[in-house]
C-alpha positions in Angstrom: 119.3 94.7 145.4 117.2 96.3 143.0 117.3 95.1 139.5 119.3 97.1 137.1 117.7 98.6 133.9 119.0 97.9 130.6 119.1 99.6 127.2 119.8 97.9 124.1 121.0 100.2 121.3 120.7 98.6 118.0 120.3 99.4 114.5 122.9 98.6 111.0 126.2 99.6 110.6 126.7 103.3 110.3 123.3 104.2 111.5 124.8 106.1 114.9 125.2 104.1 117.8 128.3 105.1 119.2 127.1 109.0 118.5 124.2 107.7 120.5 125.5 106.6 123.1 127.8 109.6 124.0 125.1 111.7 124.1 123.5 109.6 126.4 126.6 109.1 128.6 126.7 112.9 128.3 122.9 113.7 129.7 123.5 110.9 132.6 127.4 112.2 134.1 127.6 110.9 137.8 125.8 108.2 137.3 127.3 104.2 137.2 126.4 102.9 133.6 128.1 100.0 132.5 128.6 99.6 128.6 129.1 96.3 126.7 129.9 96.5 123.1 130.2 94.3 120.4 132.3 94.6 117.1 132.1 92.3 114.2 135.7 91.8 113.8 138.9 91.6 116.0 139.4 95.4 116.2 137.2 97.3 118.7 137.3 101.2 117.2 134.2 102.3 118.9 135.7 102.0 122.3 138.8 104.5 121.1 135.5 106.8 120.0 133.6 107.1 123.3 134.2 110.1 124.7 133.5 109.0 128.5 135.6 108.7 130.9 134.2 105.1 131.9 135.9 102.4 133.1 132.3 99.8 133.1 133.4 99.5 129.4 133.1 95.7 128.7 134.1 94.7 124.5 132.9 91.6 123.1 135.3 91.5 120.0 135.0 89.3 116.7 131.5 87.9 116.9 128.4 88.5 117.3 126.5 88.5 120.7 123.0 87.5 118.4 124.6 84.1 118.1 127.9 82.8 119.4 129.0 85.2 121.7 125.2 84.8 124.0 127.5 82.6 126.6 130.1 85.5 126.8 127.2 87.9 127.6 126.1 86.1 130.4 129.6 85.9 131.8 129.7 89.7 131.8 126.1 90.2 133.2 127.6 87.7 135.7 130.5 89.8 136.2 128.5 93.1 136.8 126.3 91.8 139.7 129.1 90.5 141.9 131.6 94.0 142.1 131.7 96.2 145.0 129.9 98.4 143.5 127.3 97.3 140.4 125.8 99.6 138.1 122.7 101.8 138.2 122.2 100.9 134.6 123.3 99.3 131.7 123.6 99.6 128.4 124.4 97.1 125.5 125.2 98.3 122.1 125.1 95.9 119.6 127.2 95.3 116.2 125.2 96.5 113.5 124.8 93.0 112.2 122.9 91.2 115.2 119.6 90.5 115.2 118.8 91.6 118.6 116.0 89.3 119.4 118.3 86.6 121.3 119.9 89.1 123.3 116.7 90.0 124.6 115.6 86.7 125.2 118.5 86.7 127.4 116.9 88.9 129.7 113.3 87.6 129.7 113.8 83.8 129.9 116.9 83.3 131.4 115.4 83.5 135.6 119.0 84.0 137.1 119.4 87.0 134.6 115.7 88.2 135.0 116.6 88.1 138.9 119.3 90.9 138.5 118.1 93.1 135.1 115.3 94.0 133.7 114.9 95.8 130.2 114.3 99.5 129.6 113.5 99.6 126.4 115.4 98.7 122.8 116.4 101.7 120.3 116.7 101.2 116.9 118.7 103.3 115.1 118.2 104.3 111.4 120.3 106.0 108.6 117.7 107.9 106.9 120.2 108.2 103.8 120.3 104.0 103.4 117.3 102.6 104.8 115.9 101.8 102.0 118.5 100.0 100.5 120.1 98.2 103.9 116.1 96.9 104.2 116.3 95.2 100.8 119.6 93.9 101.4 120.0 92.9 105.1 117.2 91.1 106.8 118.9 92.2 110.2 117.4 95.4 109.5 114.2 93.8 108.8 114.7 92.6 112.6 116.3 95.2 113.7 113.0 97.9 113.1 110.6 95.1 114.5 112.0 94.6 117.7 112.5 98.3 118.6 110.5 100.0 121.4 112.2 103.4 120.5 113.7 104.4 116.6 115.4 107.1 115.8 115.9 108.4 112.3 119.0 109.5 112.3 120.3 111.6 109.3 117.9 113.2 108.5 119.8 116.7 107.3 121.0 114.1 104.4 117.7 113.8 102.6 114.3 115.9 101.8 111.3 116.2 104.0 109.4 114.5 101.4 111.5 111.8 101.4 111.6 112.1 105.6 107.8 111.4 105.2 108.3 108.6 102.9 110.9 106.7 105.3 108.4 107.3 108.3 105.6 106.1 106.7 108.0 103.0 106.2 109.2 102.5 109.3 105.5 102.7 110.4 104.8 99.3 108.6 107.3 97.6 110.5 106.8 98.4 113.8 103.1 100.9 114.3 104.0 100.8 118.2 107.5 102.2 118.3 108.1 105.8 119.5 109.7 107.5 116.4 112.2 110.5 116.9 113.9 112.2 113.7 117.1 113.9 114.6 120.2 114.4 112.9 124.0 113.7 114.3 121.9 111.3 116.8 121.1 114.4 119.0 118.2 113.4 121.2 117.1 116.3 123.5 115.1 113.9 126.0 116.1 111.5 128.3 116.4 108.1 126.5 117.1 106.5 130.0 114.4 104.8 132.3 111.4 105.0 129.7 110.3 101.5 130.7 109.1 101.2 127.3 110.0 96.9 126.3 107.3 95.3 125.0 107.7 91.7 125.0 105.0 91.2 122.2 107.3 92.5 119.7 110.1 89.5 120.6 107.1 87.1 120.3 106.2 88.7 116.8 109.8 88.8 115.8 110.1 85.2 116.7 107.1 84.0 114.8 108.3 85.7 111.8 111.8 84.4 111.9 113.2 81.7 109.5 115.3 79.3 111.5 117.9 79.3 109.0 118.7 83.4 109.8 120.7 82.5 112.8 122.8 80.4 111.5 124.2 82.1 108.7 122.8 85.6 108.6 127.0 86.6 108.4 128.4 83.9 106.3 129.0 86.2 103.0 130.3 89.0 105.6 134.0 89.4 106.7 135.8 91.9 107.9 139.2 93.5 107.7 141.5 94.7 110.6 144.8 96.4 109.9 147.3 97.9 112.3 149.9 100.1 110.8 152.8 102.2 112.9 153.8 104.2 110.4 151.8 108.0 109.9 149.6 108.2 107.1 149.7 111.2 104.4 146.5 113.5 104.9 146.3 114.0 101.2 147.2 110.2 99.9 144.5 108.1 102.5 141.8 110.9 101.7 142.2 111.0 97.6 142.4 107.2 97.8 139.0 107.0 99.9 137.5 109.2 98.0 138.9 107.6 94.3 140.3 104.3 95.3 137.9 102.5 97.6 135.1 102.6 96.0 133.7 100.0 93.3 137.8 98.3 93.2 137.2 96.3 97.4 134.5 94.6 97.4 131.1 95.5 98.9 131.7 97.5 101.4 129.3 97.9 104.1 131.0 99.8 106.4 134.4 101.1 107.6 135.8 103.1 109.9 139.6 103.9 111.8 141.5 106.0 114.3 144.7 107.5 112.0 148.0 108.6 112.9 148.5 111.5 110.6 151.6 113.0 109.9 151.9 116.7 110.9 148.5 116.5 112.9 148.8 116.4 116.9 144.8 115.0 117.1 143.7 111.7 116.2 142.2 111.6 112.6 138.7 110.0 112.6 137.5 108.1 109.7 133.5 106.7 109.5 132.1 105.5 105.9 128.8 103.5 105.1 129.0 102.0 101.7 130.0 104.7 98.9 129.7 107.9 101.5 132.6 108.4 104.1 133.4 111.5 106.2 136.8 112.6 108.2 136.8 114.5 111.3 139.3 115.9 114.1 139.5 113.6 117.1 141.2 113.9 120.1 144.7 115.2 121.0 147.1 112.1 121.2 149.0 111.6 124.5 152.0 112.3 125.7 152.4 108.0 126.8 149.7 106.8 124.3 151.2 105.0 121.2 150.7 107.0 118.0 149.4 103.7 115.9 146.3 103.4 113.2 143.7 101.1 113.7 141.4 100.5 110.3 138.7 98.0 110.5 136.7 97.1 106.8 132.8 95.1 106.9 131.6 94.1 103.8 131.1 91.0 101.4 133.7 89.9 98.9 136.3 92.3 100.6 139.2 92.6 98.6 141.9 92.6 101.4 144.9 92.6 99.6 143.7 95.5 97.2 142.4 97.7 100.4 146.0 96.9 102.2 147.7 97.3 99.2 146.6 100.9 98.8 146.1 102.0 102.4 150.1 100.9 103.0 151.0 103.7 99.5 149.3 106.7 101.3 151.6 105.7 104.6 155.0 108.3 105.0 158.4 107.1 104.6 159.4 105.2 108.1 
């Protein structure tokens, strides 16, 4: 059996990934691509948000497959190679919190892995609008930009050209090897498939720059917030409370995102935020047997749960 290509998509919370990687389930229909994803937290939105009909969808929930999840990984790699049929490709997309360097080393030290995969290449995706603060505060981003054989600026409508230059000339000094794309709503035209474009010096130069100490508690001030609720939320009431209400009163917020069950509306309600900026769009119509529940998940550091449940549960409807 040939040994089956993989693609790790990385990059911080919010930068894209998800966007990415429909588009790239989009330019390769027909094909067999299995998916892992990881979520830091119990709650796995992005699966509800990927638009393929794709049943090689594997979730590694509350963790992080940088660290403490690496055995589960190799269980599912495991998995893959033995079905009836196994995948023409795969492709791993990480929580926006990993530093991706162990998952690699997965796949170039490990022999029984190396016997069955072999690595494509590692995107890195980038918000243009917060890379310069997520580099001062997260080190995983530091990581993240050094280990990349492909990064994509994503966002890039959200800021000036000068500023475009500014970022690029940026992301330059981390990693002069990369292939850079700027795009915006992660629409990449060519095939981000097959490249053949890992380089195992930039694992060796991430390792050598690493401080031991990262790995063990890179997410020790970060927690996360999952809440359920099966009652239909107020259109009006969740958005003047993100907009008002979240902000500055819960914490630091890194990230947050849901699928809502919104009263009067017959399509999911899609929520996405990345510290003070958040946006709501029109998902999917719900169906007929699916059950009409909201699922909210909150990253950040010194979340103030009962504050955010406190207010999400006022913009619910009467039951």
């Amino acid at each position: 059996m040939d040994r089956i290509p993989v693609t790790i998509i990385t990059g911080f919370l919010g930068s894209g990934k998800t966007t990415l990687l429909n588009r790239i389930l989009d330019q390769n229909k027909g094909k067999r691509i299995a998916i892992i994803e990881n979520e830091f937290g119990d709650l796995n939105i992005d699966r509800s948000l990927i638009t393929s009909e794709n049943d090689g969808i594997y979730e590694l929930s509350n963790g992080c497959i940088c660290c403490s999840l690496n055995s589960e990984l190799i269980t599912v790699l495991s998995k893959l190679i033995r079905t009836a049929e196994p995948p023409e490709y795969l492709v791993i997309e990480t929580t926006g919190l990993a530093d991706p360097t162990s998952i690699v080393l997965s796949f170039i030290s490990d022999v029984v892995v190396q016997s069955a995969f072999e690595l494509d290449a590692v995107i890195t995706l980038v918000d243009a609008l917060m890379l310069n603060r997520q580099l001062k505060d997260h080190p995983e981003v530091n990581k993240q930009l050094a280990l990349a054989d492909v990064i994509v600026l994503n966002k890039s409508d959200l800021v000036s050209q000068e500023e475009i230059d500014q970022l690029s000339q940026t992301i330059e000094a981390y990693n002069p090897q990369a292939k850079k794309i700027i795009t915006h709503h992660a629409v990449v035209n060519e095939p981000l498939l097959y490249q053949r474009a890992f380089r195992a010096e930039n694992v060796q130069r991430n390792m050598k720059a690493d401080k031991p100490r990262f790995y063990v508690d890179h997410l020790a001030q970060t927690s996360s917030l999952s809440l359920v609720f099966d009652r239909s939320f107020d259109f009006l009431l969740f958005n003047n409370w993100m907009n008002y209400q979240l902000n500055g009163r819960c914490g630091e917020l890194y990230r947050c995102k849901g699928v809502l069950h919104v009263e009067h509306f017959e399509q999911k309600v899609i929520f996405q935020g990345v510290y003070d900026q958040h946006m709501v769009q029109m998902g999917s119509v719900w169906g007929e047997e699916e059950e009409r529940i909201s699922r909210l998940v909150f990253i950040g550091k010194k979340l103030q749960t009962a504050v955010i449940t406190a207010g999400l549960e006022q913009c619910l409807t009467e039951a």
